[in-house]
VOBA-1610 file (N, C-alpha, C; in pm, whole numbers, padded with zeros to 5 digits, always signed):
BEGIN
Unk-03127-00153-04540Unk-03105-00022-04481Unk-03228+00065-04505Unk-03239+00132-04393Unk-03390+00212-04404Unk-03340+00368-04483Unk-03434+00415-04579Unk-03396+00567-04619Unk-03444+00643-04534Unk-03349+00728-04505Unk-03404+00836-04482Unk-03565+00936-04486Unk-03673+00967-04416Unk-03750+01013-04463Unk-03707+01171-04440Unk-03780+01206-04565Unk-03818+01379-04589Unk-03878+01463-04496Unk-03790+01583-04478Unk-03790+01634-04359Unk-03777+01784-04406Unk-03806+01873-04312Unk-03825+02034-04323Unk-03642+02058-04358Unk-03601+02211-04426Unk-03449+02196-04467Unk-03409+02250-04308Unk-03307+02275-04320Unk-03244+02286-04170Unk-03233+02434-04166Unk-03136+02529-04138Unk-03159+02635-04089Unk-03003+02678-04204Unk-02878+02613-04170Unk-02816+02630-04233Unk-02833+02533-04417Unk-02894+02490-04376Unk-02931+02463-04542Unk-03014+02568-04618Unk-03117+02624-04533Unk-03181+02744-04607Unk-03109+02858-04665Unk-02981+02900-04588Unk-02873+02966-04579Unk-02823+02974-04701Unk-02772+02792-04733Unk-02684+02783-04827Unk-02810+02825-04990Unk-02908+02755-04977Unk-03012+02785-05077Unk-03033+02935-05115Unk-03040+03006-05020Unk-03060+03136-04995Unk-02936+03248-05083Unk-02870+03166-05023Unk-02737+03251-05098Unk-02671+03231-05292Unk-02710+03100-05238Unk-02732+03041-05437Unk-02876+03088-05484Unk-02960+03134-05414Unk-03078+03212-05523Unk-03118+03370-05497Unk-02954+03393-05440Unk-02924+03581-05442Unk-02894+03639-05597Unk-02858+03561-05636Unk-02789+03574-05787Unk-02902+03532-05875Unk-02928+03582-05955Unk-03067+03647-06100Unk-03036+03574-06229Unk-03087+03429-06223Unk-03083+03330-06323Unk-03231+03307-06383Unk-03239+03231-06541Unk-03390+03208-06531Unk-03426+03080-06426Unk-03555+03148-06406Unk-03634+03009-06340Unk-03581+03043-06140Unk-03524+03131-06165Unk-03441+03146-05970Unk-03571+03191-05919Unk-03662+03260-05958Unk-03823+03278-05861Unk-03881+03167-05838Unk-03902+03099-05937Unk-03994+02944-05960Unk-03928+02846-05856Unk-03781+02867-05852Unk-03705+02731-05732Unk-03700+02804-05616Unk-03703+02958-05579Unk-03718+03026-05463Unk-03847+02980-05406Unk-03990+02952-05493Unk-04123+02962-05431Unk-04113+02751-05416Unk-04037+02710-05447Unk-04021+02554-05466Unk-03996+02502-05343Unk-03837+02597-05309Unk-03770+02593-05194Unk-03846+02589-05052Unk-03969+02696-05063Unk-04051+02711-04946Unk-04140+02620-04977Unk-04159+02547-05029Unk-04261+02457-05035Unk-04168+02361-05051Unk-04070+02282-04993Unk-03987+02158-05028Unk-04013+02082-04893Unk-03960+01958-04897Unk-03903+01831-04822Unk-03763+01830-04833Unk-03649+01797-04786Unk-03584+01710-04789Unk-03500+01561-04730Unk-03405+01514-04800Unk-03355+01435-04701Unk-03240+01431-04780Unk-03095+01366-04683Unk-02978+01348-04678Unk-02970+01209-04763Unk-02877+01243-04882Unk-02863+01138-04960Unk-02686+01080-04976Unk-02617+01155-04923Unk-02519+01102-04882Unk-02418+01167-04752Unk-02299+01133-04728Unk-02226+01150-04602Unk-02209+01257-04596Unk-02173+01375-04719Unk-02175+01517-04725Unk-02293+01624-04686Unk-02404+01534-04687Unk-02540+01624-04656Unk-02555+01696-04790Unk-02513+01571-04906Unk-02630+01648-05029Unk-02770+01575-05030Unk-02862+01679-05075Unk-02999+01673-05033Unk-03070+01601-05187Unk-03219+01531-05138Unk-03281+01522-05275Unk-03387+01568-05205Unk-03507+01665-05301Unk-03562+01751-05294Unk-03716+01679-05320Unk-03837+01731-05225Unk-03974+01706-05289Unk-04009+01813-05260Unk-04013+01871-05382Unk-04125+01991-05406Unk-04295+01997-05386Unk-04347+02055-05293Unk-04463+02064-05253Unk-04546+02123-05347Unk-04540+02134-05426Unk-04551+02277-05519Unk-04541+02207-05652Unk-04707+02281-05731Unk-04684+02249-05908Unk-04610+02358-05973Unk-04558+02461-05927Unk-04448+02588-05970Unk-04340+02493-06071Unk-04364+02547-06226Unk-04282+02504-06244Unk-04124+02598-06298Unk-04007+02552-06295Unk-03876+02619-06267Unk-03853+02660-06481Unk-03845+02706-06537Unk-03791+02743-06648Unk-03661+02755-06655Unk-03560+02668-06642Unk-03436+02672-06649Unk-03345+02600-06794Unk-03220+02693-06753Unk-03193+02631-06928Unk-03084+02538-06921Unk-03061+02496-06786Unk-02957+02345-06805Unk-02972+02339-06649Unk-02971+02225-06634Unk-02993+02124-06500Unk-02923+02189-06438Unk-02817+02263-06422Unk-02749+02317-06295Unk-02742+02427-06337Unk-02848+02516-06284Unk-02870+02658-06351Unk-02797+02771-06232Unk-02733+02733-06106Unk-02621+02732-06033Unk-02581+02688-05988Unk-02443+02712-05953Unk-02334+02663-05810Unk-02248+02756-05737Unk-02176+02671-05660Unk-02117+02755-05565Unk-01985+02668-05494Unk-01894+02728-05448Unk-01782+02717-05414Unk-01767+02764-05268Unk-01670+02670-05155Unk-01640+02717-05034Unk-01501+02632-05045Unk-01435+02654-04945Unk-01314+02630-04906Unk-01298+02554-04733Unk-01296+02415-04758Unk-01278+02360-04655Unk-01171+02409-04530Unk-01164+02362-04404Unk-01073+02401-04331Unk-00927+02316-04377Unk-00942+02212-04462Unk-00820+02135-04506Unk-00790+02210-04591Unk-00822+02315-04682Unk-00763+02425-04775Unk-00836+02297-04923Unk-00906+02211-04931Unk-00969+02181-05022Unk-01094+02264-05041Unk-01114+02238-05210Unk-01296+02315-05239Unk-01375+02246-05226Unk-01460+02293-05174Unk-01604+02245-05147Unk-01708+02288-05260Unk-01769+02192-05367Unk-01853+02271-05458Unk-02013+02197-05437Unk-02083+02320-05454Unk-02237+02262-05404Unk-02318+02338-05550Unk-02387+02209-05612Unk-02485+02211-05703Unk-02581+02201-05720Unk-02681+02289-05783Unk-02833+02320-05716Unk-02901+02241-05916Unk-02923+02095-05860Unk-02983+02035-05985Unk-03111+02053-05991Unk-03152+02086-06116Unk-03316+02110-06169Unk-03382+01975-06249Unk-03465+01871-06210Unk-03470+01812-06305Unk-03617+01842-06360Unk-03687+01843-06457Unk-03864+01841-06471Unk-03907+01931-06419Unk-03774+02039-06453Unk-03874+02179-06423Unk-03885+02202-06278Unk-03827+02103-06151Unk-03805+02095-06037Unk-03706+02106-05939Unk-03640+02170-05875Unk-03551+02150-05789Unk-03580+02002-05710Unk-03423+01943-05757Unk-03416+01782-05706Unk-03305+01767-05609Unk-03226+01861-05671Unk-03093+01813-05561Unk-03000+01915-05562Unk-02962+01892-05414Unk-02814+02020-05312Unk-02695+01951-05342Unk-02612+01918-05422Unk-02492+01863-05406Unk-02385+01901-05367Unk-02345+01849-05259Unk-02147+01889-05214Unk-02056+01763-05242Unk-01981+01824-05302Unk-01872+01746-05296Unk-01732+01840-05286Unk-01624+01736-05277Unk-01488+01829-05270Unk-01409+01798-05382Unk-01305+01852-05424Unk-01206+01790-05535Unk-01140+01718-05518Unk-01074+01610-05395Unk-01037+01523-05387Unk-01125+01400-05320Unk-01224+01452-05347Unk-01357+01333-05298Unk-01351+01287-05162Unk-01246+01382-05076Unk-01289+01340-04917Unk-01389+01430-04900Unk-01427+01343-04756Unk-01519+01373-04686Unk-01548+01518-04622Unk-01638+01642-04608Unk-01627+01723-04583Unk-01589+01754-04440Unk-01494+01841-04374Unk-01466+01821-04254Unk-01565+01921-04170Unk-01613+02066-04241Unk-01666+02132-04173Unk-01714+02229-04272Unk-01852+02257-04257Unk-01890+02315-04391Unk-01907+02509-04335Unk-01848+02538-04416Unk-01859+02692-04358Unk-02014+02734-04379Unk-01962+02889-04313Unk-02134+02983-04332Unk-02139+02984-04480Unk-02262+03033-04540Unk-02362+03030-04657Unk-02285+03131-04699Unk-02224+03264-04593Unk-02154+03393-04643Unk-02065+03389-04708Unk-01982+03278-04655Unk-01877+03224-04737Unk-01840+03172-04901Unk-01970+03153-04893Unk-02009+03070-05017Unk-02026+03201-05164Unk-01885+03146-05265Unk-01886+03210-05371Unk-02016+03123-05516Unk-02039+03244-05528Unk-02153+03172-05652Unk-02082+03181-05799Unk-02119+03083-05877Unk-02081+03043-05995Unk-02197+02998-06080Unk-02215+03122-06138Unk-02348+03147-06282Unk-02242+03050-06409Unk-02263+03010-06480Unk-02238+02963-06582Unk-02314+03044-06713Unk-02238+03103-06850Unk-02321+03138-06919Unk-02419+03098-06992
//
């Protein structure tokens, strides 16, 4: 099977990024200037992303998922999307749901509640 190659983010992916780095964490400038300088590509059926940062910016964060975020499928399941840091880098967009189906329809970015962890 061929991978996927790395590609510009989409329009509603910027969205969703956008809205998870409205909220004032350490290191959220360093993955904002990352973000505009990224690649990505689709690493599984949900459209979570793995990330190449264009950019030696590095992220100062104090645990690998320095946010997330929450939406609500049209099946009335959650949708949670995780913004992983690894090496000081934004690596990966993760969605998943709580019963591990498949996402049916991913709402707007507006939608999307953020979840700081202390």
């Amino acid at each position: 099977m061929n991978e996927p190659h790395f590609r510009t983010l989409t329009d509603s992916e910027r969205n969703i990024l956008a809205k998870l780095l409205s909220t004032d964490f350490e290191g959220r400038d360093a993955i904002k200037h990352q973000v505009d300088r990224c690649l990505v590509r689709a690493i599984d059926v949900n459209g979570s992303l793995e990330f190449s940062a264009q950019t030696g910016v590095r992220a100062q964060v104090k645990r690998r998922i320095p946010v997330e975020g929450q939406f609500v499928d049209v099946d009335g399941m959650q949708i949670h999307v995780l913004l992983h840091v690894f090496d000081q880098k934004i690596a990966e967009l993760e969605f998943y749901k709580d019963d591990s189906s498949l996402i049916v329809r991913m709402p707007p970015a507006e939608k999307l509640e953020i979840i700081l962890l202390p």
